[in-house]
C-alpha positions, 0 to 999 in steps of 0.5 A: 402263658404270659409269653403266649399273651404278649406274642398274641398283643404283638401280633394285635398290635402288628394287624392294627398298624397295617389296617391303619397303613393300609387306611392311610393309603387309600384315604391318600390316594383318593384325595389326589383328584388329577390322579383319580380323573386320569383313572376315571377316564382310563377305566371308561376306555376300557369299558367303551373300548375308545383311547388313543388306541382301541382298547378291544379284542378279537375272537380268532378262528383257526385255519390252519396248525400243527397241534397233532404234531410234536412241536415245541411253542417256538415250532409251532404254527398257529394261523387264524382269522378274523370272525367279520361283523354280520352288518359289516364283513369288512370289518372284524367282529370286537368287543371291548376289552373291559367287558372281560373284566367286569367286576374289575372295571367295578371296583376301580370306577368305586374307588377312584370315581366314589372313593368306596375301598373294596369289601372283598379282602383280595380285591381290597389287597389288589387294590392297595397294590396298584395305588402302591405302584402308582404312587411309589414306584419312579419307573427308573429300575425299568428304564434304566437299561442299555442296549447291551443288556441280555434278555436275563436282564431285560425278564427280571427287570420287568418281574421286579418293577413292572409284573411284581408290584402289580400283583398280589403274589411277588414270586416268580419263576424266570426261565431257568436257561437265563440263569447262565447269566450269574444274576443274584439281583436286579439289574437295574441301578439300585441293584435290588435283591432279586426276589424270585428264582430261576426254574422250568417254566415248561408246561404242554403235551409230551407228544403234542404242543409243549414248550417254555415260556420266560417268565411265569407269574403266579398263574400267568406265563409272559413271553418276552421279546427281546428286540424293539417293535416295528412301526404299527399299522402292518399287515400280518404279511409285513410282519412276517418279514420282520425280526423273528423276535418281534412282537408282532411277527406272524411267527411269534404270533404262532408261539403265543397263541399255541402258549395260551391254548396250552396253559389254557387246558393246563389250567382248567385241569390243574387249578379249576377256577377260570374258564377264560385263562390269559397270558401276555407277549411283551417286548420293550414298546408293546404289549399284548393280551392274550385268552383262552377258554379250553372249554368253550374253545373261545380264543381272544388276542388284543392288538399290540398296545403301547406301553409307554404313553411318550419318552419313558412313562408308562402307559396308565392304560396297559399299567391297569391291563397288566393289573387285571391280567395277573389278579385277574382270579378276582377280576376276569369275567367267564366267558360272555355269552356273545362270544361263545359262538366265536370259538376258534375251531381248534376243538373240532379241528383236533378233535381226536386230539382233545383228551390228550390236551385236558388229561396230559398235559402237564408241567414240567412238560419236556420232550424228545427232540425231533427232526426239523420237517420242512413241510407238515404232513396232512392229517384226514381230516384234520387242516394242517398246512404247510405255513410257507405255502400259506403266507404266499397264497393267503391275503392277511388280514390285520388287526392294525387296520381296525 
């Protein structure tokens, strides 16, 4: 009994300590006035969808893909358009990003602009960890890499200091085929323990789109880019002559937007809860967003944004993206209403194909390799295209001319 009440003491004492630390934090935080102003005016960008660079998204319609086929991400071939404003067709229909992440947006113009910590115990935790981020972290164990440095080393480092302290679960699975590489901890400078595990990151249709990314966290897949980016403002067709393993290449492209239609049913069978589901393609200069809505089939892309600021400083708008991103189970809106006309036709493209998608897909998910097709089959029906005749035949249009 006497054992009983002294563990429950410790234990009282233990919740009052972080309450009080907890406290201690926020009350810091919201006294550094600079640093609330340049928040202020990052979460007024999200919300107008201004800054340096436009801080919106697009809602993309399918022209042609080969989801009927089996094809693993890498394979696949996903080509969109741009829906175009009806007051101005040359110019593609947008809406600010932080309209998607309303209540978010809500909580840090509270905090840093009223300086009101959230009721809502996850929110509140959310919080804490960014203010964290923002105030601890140096950024050195992200930017001390060299040009040697293998995509193992490039994925944990960006679990460890940039997507793990920013959410508010730190486990992570990194692509069991980086494991080959013999990491026991972080390869940044001070070595840190490395915190999460090497797995199968696969998730798809056995006999439809499936395939692996390089980092999954928490409910989130991040495909990584292991080259430098090209210089923005190129077209689609500039692109596709690039490094395959850009960012922005239109084969890459093709890869993640497969990726998040996938996850998108995946999580919406799985782990009901969002409509709207995310993910994020990254590289060592430019990160973008990525969502899927596999019920009302609305699929939304950000433009590739900065994410340094200049030299080796992090952008403060794509650090409270990343934020929202990976909590976004607290912070991400359903799908607007605005948006639901603009869905991407993949479901009346695949029509037949659709019960598969929500009743099979699965993760792991692995499939029997197939032989490489050098051009795709058409389905009646169905738009399948060959993608070489489309990128010689097809004027792209680009987000970077926006």
């Amino acid at each position: 009994m006497a054992d009983d009440v002294g563990n429950f003491q410790k234990t009282e004492s233990k919740s009052k300590r972080q309450k009080t630390e907890e406290k201690d934090i926020f009350s810091n935080f919201a006294n550094k006035e600079k640093e609330c102003r340049n928040l202020i005016r990052v979460v007024t960008d999200l919300i107008s969808g201004s800054g340096i660079e436009p801080l919106i998204v697009c809602p993309l319609k399918i022209t042609g893909a080969n989801a009927n086929l089996t094809r693993s991400f890498r394979s696949a071939v996903c080509l969109t358009e741009y829906y175009m404003k009806i007051n101005d067709p040359t110019k593609p229909f947008t809406i600010n990003i932080g309209s998607l992440f309303e209540s978010g947006c809500a909580v840090l113009m509270e905090f840093f602009e009223n300086k009101r910590v959230p009721k809502h115990e996850e929110s509140r935790r959310a919080l804490k960890r960014l203010i964290e981020f923002l105030t601890i972290n140096d950024f050195s164990g992200l930017f001390d890499w060299n040009e040697k440095e293998n995509e193992a080393e490039w994925c944990v480092r960006l679990a460890q200091h940039l997507f793990a302290p920013l959410s508010t679960s730190e486990s992570y699975i990194v692509d069991n085929s980086y494991e080959e590489s013999g990491l026991s901890t972080c390869p940044c400078s001070s070595k840190d323990e490395f915190r999460g595990t090497f797995g199968d990151t696969s998730f798809g249709c056995r006999n439809l789109w499936h395939g692996k990314v390089d980092i999954l966290f928490e409910a989130v897949p991040v495909v990584v880019s292991h080259c430098a980016d090209s210089s923005d403002n190129e077209s689609e067709s500039s692109e596709a002559e690039a490094s395959p393993d850009q960012l922005t290449t239109l084969e890459m492209k093709f890869h993640m937007r497969a990726q998040a239609i996938v996850f998108g049913f995946y999580q919406n069978r799985h782990h009901s809860g969002k409509l709207l589901v995310p993910s994020i393609g990254i590289s060592k200069e430019k990160i973008v967003f990525r969502f899927y809505d596999s019920v009302n089939d609305v699929l939304l892309e950000t433009r590739a944004l900065d994410l340094c600021s200049y030299e080796k400083n992090l952008s403060l708008h794509a650090v409270v993206l990343i934020w929202l991103t990976l909590n976004y189970r607290y912070f991400l809106s359903d799908t607007p209403e605005s948006l639901e006309p603009y869905t991407s036709q993949f479901h009346r493209v695949f029509q037949s194909y659709i019960p598969t998608y929500r009743s099979n897909v699965m993760a792991p998910c692995h499939a029997m390799p197939l032989p490489t097709e050098k051009r795709l089959p058409k389905v009646p029906g169905e738009d399948i295209i060959d993608v070489e005749a489309v990128k010689q035949a097809i004027t792209f249009k680009s987000i970077y001319d926006l």
